[in-house]
C-alpha positions as semicolon CSV with decimal commas, in nm:
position;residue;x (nm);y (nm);z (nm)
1;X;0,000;0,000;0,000
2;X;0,107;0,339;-0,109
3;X;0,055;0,646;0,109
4;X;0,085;0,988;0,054
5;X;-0,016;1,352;0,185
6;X;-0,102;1,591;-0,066
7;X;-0,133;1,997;0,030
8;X;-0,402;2,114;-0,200
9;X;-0,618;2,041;-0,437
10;X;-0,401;2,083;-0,723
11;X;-0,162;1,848;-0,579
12;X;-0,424;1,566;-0,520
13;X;-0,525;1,619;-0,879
14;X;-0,145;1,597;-1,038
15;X;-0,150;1,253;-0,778
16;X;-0,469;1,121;-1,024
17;X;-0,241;1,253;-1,356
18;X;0,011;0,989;-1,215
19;X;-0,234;0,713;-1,152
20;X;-0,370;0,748;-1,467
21;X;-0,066;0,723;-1,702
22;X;-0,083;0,326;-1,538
23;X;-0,447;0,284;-1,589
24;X;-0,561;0,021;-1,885
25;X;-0,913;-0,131;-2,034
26;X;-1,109;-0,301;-1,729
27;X;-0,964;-0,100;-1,457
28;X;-1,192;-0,003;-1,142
29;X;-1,069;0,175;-0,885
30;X;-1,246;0,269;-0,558
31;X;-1,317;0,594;-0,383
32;X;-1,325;0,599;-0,015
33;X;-1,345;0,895;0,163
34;X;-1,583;1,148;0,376
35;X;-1,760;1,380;0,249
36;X;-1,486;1,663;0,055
37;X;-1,186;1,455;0,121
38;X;-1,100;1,513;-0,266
39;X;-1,225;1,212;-0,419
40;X;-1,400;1,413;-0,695
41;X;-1,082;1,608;-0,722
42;X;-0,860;1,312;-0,776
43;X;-1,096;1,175;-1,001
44;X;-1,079;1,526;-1,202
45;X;-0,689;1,429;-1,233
46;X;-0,709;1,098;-1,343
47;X;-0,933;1,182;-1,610
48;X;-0,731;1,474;-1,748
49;X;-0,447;1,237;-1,768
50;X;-0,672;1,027;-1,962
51;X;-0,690;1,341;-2,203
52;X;-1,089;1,396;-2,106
53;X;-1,143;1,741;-2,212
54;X;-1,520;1,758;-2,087
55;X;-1,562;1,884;-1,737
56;X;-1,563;1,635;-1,497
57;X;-1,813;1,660;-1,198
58;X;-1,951;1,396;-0,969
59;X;-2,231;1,257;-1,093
60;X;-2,482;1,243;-0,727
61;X;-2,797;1,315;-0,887
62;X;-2,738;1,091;-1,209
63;X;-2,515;0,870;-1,067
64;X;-2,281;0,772;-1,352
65;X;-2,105;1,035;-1,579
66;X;-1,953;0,833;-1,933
67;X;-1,666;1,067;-2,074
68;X;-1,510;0,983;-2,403
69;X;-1,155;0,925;-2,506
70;X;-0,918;0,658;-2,647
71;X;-1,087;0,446;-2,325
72;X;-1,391;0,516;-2,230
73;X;-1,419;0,650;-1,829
74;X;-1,728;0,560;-1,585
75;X;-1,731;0,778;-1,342
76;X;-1,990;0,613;-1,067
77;X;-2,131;0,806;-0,734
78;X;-2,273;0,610;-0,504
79;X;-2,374;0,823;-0,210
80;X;-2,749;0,896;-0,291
81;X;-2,824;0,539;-0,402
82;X;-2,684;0,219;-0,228
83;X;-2,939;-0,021;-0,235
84;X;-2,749;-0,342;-0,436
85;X;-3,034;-0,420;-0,613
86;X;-3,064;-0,133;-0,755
87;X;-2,726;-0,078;-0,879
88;X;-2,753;-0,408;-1,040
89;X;-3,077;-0,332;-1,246
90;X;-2,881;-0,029;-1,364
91;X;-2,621;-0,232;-1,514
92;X;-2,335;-0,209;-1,297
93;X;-2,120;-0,529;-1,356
94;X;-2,158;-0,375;-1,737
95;X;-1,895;-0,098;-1,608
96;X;-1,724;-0,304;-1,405
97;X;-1,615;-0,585;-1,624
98;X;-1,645;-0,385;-1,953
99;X;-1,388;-0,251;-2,182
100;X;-1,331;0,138;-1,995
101;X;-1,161;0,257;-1,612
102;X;-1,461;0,282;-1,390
103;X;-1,439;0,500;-1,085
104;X;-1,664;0,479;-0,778
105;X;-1,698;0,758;-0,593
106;X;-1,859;0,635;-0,174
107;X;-1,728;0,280;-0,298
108;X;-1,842;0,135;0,053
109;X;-2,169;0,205;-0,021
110;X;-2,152;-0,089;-0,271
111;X;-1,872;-0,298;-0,123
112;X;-2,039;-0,614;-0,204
113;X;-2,059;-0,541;-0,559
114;X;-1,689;-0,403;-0,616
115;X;-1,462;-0,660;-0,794
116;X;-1,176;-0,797;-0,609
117;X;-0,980;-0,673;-0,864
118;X;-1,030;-0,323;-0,808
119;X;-0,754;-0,078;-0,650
120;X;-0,831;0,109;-0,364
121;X;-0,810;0,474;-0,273
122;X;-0,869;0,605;0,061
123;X;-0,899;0,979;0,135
124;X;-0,876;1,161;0,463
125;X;-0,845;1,546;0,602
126;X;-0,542;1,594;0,778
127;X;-0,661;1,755;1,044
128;X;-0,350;1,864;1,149
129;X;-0,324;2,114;0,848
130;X;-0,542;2,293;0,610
131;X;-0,638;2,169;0,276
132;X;-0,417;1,859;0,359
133;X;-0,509;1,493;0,271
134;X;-0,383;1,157;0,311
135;X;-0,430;0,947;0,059
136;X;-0,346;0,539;0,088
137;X;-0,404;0,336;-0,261
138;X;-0,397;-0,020;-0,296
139;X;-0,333;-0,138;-0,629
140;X;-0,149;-0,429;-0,822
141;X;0,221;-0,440;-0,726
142;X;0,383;-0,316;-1,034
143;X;0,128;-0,020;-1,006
144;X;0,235;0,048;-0,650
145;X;0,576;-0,011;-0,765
146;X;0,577;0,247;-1,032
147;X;0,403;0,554;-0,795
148;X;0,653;0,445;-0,518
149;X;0,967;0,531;-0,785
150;X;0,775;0,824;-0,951
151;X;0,737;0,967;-0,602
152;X;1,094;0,945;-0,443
153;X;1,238;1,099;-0,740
């Protein structure tokens, strides 16, 4: 597990530029985090490093945002809506084990339903300074390998 503190927004969103250069088809990564820990923000960076030009907001009142590029990005919010059942009459296993990087924003909503597969972000406020974050990510080795190199250069 890789863990990091970011300062401000900007710098959580360069963190999701990184993650995303190592991103492929079938990726799923979830969000955990209360409410403003930068999930959205993070999830702003990953798709700009996916070269997403359209604006990227969380999807809580339609619950899942498609942006186009070379792969296609899901980006999924489940805080309004966690029943299972309903998530899986919307098609959800469709974005999980189809051919784009899905991103679930309030992940542990829908724990049950999240592949095995998926990396893992967790997002806190450090509470000891403004605007700070801690961010732990749980990913394939060589993914976690990479970031770890990227970062202590």
């Amino acid at each position: 597990m890789i863990e990091i503190y970011t300062y401000s927004a900007a710098e959580t969103e360069k963190f999701g530029k990184q993650i995303a250069g190592l991103l492929k088809r079938g990726d799923v990564i979830a969000f955990f985090g209360d409410l403003a820990a930068g999930k959205t923000t993070m999830i702003r960076g990953i798709c700009r490093g996916l070269n997403i030009r359209q604006q990227v907001e969380s999807p809580t009142y339609t619950l899942v945002n498609e942006y186009r590029s070379e792969i296609p990005v899901y980006h999924i919010d489940c805080y309004r809506e966690s029943r299972l059942e309903e998530w899986l009459e919307l098609g959800i296993n469709d974005y999980f084990f189809g051919d784009g990087i899905t991103l679930v924003e309030w992940a542990g909503t829908i724990e049950e339903l999240i592949p095995e597969s998926a990396y893992r972000i967790w997002l806190d406020h450090d509470l000891e300074r403004e605007n700070s974050r801690r961010i732990r990510l749980q990913a394939d080795k060589t993914i976690e390998d990479v970031l770890a190199a990227e970062m202590s250069s």
